[in-house]
C-alpha positions as a Markdown table, in Angstrom:
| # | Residue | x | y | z |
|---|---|---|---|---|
| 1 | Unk | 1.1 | -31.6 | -0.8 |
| 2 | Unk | 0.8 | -35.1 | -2.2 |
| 3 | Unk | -1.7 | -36.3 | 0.0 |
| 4 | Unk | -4.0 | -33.2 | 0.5 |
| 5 | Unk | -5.4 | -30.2 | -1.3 |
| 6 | Unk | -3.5 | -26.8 | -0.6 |
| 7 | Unk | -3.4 | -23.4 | -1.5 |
| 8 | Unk | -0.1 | -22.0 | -2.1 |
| 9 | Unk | -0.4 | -17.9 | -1.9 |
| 10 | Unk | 2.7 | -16.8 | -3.9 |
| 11 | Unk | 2.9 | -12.8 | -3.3 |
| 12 | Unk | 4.9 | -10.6 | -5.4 |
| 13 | Unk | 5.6 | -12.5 | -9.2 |
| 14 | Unk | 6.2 | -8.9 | -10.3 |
| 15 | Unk | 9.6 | -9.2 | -7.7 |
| 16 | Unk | 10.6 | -12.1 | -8.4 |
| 17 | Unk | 14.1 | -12.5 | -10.3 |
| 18 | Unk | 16.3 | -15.1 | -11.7 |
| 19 | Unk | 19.3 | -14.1 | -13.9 |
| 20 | Unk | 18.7 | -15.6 | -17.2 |
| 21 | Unk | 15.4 | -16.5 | -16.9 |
| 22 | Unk | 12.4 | -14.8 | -18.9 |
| 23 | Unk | 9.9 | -17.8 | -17.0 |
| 24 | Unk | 9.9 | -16.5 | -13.5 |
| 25 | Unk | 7.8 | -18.9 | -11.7 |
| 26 | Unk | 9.3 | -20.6 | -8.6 |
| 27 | Unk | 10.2 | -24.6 | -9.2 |
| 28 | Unk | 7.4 | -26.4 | -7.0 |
| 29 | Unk | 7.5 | -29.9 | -5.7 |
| 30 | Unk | 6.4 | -32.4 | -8.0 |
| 31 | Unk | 3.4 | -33.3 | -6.5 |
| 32 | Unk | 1.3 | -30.3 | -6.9 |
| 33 | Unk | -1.2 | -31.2 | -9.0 |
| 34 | Unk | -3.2 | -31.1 | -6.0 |
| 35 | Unk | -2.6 | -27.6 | -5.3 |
| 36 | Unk | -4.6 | -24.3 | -5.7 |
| 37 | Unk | -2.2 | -21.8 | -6.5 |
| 38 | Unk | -2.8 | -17.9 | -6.3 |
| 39 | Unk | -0.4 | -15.7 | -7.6 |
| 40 | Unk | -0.1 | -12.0 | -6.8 |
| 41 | Unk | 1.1 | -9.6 | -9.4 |
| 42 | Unk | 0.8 | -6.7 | -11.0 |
| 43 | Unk | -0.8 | -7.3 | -14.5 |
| 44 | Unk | 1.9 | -5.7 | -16.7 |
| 45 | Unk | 4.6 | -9.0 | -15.1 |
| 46 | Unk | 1.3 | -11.3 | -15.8 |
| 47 | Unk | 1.8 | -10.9 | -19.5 |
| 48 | Unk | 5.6 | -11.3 | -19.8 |
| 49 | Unk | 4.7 | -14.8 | -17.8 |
| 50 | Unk | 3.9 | -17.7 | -20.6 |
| 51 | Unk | 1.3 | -19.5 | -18.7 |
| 52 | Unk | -0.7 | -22.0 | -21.2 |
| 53 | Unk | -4.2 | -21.7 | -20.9 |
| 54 | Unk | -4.6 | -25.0 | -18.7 |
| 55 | Unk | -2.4 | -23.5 | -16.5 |
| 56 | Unk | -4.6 | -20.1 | -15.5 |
| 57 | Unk | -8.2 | -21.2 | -14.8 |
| 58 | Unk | -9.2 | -17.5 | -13.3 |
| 59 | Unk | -7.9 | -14.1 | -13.8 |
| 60 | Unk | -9.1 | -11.4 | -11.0 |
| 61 | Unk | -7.8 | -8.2 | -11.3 |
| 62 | Unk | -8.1 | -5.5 | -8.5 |
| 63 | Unk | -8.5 | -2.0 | -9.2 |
| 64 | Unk | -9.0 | -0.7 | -5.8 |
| 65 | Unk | -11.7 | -0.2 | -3.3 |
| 66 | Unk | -15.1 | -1.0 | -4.1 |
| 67 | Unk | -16.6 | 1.3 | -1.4 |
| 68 | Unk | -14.2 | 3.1 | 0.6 |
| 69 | Unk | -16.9 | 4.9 | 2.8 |
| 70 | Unk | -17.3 | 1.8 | 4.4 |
| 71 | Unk | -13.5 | 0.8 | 4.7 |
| 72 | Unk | -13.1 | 4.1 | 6.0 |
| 73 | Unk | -15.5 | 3.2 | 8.5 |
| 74 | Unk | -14.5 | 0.3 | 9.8 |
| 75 | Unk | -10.9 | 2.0 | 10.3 |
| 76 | Unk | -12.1 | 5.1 | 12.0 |
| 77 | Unk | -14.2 | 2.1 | 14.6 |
| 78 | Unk | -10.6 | 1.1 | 15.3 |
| 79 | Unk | -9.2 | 4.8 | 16.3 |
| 80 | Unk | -12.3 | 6.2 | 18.1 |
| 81 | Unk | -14.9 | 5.9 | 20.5 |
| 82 | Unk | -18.0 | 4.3 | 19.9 |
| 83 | Unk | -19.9 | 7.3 | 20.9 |
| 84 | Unk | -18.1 | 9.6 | 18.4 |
| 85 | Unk | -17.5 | 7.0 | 15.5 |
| 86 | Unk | -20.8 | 8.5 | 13.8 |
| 87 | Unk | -20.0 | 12.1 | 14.0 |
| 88 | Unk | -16.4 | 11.2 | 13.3 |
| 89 | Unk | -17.7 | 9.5 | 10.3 |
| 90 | Unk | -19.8 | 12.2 | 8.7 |
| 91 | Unk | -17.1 | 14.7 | 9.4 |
| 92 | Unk | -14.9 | 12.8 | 7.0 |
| 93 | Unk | -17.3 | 12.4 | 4.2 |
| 94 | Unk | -17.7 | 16.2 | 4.8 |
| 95 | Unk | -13.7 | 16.5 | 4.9 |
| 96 | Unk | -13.0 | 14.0 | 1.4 |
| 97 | Unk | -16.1 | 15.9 | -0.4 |
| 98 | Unk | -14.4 | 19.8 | 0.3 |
| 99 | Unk | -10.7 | 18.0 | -0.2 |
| 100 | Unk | -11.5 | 16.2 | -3.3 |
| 101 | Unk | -10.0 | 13.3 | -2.4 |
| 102 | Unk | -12.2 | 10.7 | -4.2 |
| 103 | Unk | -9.5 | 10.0 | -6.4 |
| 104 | Unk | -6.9 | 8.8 | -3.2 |
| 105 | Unk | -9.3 | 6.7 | -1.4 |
| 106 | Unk | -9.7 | 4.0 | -4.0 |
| 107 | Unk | -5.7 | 2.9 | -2.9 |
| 108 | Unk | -6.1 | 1.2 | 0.1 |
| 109 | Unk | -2.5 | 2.4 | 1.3 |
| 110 | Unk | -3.9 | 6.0 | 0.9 |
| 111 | Unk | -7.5 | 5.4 | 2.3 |
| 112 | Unk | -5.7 | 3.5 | 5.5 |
| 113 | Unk | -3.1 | 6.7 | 5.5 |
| 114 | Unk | -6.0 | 9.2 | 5.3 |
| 115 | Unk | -8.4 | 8.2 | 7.5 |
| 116 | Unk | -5.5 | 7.7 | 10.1 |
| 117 | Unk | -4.4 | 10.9 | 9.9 |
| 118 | Unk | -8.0 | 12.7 | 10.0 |
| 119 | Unk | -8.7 | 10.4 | 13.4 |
| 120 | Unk | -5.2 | 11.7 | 15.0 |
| 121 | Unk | -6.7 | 15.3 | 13.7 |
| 122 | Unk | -4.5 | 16.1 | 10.7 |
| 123 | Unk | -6.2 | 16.8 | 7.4 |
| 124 | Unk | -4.8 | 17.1 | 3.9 |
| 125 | Unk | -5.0 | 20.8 | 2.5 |
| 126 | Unk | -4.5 | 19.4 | -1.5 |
| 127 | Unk | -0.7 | 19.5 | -2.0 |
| 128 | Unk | 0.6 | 16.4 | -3.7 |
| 129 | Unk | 3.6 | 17.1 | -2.0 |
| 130 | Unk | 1.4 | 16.9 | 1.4 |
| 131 | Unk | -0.2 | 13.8 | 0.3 |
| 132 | Unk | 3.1 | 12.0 | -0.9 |
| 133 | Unk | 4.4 | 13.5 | 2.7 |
| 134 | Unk | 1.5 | 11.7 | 4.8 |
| 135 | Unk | 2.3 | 8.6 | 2.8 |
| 136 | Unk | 6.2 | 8.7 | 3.7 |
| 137 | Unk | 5.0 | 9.5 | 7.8 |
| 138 | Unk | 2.7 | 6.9 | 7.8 |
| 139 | Unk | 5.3 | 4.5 | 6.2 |
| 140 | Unk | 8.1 | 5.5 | 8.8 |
| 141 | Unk | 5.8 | 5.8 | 11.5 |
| 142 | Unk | 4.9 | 1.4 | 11.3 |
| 143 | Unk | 8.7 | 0.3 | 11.8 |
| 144 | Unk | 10.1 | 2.9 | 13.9 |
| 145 | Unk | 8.2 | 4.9 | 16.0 |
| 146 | Unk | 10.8 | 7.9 | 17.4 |
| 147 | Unk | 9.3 | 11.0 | 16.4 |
| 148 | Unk | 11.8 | 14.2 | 15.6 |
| 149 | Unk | 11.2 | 16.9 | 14.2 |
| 150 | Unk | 13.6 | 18.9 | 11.4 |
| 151 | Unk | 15.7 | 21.8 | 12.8 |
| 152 | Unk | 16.3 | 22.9 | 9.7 |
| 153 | Unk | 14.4 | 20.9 | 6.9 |
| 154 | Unk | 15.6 | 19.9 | 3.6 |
| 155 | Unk | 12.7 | 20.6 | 1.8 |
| 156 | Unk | 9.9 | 23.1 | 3.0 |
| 157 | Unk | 7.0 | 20.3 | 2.5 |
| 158 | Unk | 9.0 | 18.3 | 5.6 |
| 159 | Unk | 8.2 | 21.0 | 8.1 |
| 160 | Unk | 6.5 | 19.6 | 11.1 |
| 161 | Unk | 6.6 | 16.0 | 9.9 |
| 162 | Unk | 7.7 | 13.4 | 13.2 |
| 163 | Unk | 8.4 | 10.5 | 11.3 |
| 164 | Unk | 10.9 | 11.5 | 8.4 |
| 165 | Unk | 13.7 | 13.1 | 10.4 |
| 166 | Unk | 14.8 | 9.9 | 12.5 |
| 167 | Unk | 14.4 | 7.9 | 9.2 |
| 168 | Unk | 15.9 | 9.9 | 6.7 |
| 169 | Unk | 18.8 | 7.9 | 5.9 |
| 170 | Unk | 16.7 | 5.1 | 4.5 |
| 171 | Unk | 14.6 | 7.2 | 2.2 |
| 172 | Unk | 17.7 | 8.9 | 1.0 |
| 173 | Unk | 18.3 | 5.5 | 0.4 |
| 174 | Unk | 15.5 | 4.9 | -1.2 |
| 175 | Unk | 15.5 | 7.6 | -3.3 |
| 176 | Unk | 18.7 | 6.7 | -4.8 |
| 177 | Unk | 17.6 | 3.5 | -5.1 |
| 178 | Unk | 14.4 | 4.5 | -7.2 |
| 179 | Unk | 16.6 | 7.0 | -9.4 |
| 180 | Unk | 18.4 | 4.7 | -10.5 |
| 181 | Unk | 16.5 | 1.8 | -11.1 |
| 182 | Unk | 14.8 | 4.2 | -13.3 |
| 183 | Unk | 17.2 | 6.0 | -15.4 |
């Protein structure tokens, strides 16, 4: 770092903690003067940081996906055949146009979550609870793949999900978790 130019990718300021401490930047070496650092963050821990001006030469902010047709596009390449990509494609523009999901595809956690679950053949009726479902599958689904369905679900909107079921201790976990870390 003393020698050569880096880039240092620090992801996350807004989780970063230190008891005590309204300044939470991490302590770097000494010698990085040299250094290009980018910070991740979301912009509401930005201003509780007290950067001086010399310290932030460039502010980006991202507020989502430019053009999601074509993210959505190169995703669906990576599900399905070549020969059907084009049909597959105008299908879903079809599909987000009658589901009104313009609003959900500018996240890119929803647009990947989405178009995944159109290629496997499962599409989104309009329930927030469906939507906030086929995050939560698609969220299980990368760690632990067993599928299981409920017997008897807990909730009606967790009928016929695969993913939930074999995971649901963490997201009662989670739950509790996010209740009380906001009340």
């Amino acid at each position: 770092m003393k020698r050569e130019q880096c880039l240092v990718l620090l992801d996350g300021l807004d989780e970063w903690t230190r008891p005590g401490d309204h300044h939470n930047l991490p302590t770097l070496v000494v010698g990085h003067s040299k250094c290009v650092m980018l910070f991740s963050t979301r912009p509401w821990k930005l201003t509780g940081v007290k950067l001086t001006h010399s310290e932030r030469y460039t502010l980006v902010q991202l507020e989502g996906i430019h053009e999601p047709f074509e993210l959505s596009r190169i995703i669906l390449s990576r599900l399905v055949d070549k020969d059907d990509l084009e049909l597959k494609y105008t299908a879903f523009k079809r599909y987000k146009k009658k589901q009104k999901l313009k609003n959900l595809l500018s996240s890119p956690l929803m647009l990947s979550a989405i178009v995944c679950s159109y290629a496997e053949g499962t599409e989104l009726k309009g329930s927030k609870c469906e939507e906030n479902i086929l995050l939560l599958e698609s969220l299980f689904k990368k760690p632990n793949s067993e599928m299981c369905t409920f017997a008897q679900p807990p909730f009606r909107c967790f009928t016929g999900s695969q993913y939930i079921q074999p995971n649901i201790e963490y997201l009662n976990r989670l739950a509790e978790l996010a209740f009380h870390l906001l009340l």
